[in-house]
TIPAVEX-421540 format. One record per residue (C-alpha): residue in one letter; x, y, z. Coordinates in steps of 0.5 Angstrom, whole numbers, plus 2048, in hexadecimal, padded with zeros to 3 digits. Layout:
<pts>
AXYZ ...
</pts>
This chain:
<pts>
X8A88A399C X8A989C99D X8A9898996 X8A789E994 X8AB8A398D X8AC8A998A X8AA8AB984 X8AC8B197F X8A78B497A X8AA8B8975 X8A98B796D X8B08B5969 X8B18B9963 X8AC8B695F X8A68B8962 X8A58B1965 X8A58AE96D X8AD8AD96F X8AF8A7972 X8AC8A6979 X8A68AB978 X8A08A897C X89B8A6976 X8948A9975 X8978B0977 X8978B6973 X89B8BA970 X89C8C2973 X8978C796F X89B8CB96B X89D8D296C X8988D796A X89B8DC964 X89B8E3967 X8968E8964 X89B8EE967 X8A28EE967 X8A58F496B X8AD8F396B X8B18F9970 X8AC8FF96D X8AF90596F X8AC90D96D X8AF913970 X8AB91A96F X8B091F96F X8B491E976 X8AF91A978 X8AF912978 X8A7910977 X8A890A976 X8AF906978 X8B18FE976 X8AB8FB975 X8AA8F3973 X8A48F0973 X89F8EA970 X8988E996F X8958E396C X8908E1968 X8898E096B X88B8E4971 X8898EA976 X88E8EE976 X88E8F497C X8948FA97D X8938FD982 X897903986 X89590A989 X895911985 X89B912982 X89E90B981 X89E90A979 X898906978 X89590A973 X89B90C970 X89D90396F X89790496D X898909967 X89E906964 X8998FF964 X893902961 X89890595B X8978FD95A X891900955 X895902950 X8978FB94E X8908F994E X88E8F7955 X8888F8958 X8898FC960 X8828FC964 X88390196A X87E901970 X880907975 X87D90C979 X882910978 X87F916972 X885918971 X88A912970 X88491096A X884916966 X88C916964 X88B90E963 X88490D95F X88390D959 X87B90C95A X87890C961 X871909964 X86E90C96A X86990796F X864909973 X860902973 X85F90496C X864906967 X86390E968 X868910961 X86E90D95D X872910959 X879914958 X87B91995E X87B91F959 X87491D956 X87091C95D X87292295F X870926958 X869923959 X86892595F X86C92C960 X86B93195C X87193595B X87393B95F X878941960 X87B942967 X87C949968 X87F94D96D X88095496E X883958974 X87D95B977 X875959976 X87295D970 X86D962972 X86895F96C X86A958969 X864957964 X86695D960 X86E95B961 X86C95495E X86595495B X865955952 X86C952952 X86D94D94C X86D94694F X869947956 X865944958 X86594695F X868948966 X86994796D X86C94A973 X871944976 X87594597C X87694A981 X87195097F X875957983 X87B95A984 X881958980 X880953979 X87A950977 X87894B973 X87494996D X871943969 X86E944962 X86B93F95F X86D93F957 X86C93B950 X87393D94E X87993E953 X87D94094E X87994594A X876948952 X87D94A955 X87F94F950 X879952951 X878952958 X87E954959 X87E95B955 X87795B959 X87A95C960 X88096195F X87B96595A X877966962 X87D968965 X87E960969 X88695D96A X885956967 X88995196B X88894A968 X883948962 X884941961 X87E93B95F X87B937964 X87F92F965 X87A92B968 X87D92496A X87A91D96A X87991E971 X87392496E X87091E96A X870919970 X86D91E975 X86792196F X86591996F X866916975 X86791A97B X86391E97C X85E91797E X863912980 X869916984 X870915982 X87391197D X87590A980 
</pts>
C-alpha cells in the first residue's frame, strides 16, 4: 500500500498499548475461566477401557454437548464429573435416558407440560407401587387362592407369565416383604410345588416415568 504502514497490536507487560498500536483499539477480551476442567481421565472397568486419555474444558457461561454412539463413555465422563456433588457443586441433569437418571440423581423432577412428581427415585417408586413378592414355581398351581389366601402380609396375587406346561409365575402384592416370604414360602411346599425363585419386586425409574407419563404422551424424549 503505498504511504501506507503496519501497525502492531498488542498490550506491554503493564496492561497498557505498546508502541506503535493503533490508538482507540481495544485490548483483547480476556480468557473465560473454565467451569469444567477434565485432564487425561482415563477409567478401566475390569479389562475394559471405558474411557481412555480424555482432556477437555467448559467455560463459564456456555453450552456445552458431549455427544458420541452407545457405548462411547459419555455417562461413565459424566459419572466421575457428577461425584463433583460431594464438594458441594450442584449438577442439574436433563436425559432421556431412565436409567442413566436414576444412578446420577439424588432428586429427580418429571415433565409432561406441568411438572407430574419430584422426589427421590426410592420415594416416587414407593408412592406409587406397592410392594410385591415374585414367585416362581416349576408347574402352575392347581388352586393358587387357597396357596396364597390368609398368609401373614398378602394382601393379594396374580398370575404372571406364561400359564401352561413348565414354570408359572405369580405376583402377590404384600404390606411386608420381608414378614410374607417366609410365610409364603412354607405355604407352597406344605401343597407339594417346587419353589424356583421368591424374590421382591424391583420397579425402576423407568416404572414411574411410564405410570405418569406414557401412557398419554408416548415415550420418553
Amino acid at each position: 500500500m503505498s504511504g501506507g504502514f503496519a501497525v502492531r497490536e498488542g498490550l506491554d507487560e503493564t496492561g497498557k498499548v505498546s508502541a506503535g498500536q493503533a490508538a482507540g483499539r481495544q485490548p483483547p477480551a480476556r480468557a473465560v475461566p473454565a467451569a469444567i476442567e477434565v485432564s487425561h481421565l482415563t477409567k478401566v472397568f475390569g479389562g475394559r477401557t471405558a474411557v481412555s486419555d480424555v482432556s477437555f474444558s467448559v467455560a463459564s457461561g456456555k453450552v456445552f454437548g458431549f455427544l458420541g454412539p452407545n457405548g462411547a463413555g459419555k455417562t461413565t465422563t459424566v459419572r466421575i464429573l457428577a461425584a463433583l456433588r460431594d464438594r458441594g457443586v450442584t449438577v442439574f441433569l436433563t436425559t432421556h435416558r431412565l436409567e442413566e437418571a436414576e444412578r446420577l440423581c439424588d432428586r429427580v423432577a418429571i415433565m409432561s407440560t406441568s411438572l407430574r412428581t419430584i422426589g427421590r427415585p426410592e420415594d416416587l417408586r414407593a408412592e406409587l407401587f406397592a410392594a410385591s413378592l415374585e414367585v416362581t414355581v416349576a408347574a402352575v398351581l392347581p388352586e393358587p387362592g387357597r396357596v396364597f389366601g390368609g398368609l401373614p402380609a398378602v394382601q393379594g396375587w396374580k398370575p404372571a407369565g406364561p400359564a401352561g406346561g413348565g414354570p408359572a409365575g405369580y405376583v402377590l402384592t404384600v404390606t411386608d416383604p420381608a414378614l410374607a416370604a417366609p410365610a409364603v414360602t412354607r405355604a407352597l411346599v406344605a401343597a407339594g410345588a417346587d419353589v424356583l425363585s421368591i424374590a421382591r419386586s424391583r420397579h425402576t425409574l423407568e416404572d414411574v416415568y411410564l405410570e405418569l407419563v406414557a401412557g398419554t404422551q408416548g415415550s420418553p424424549r
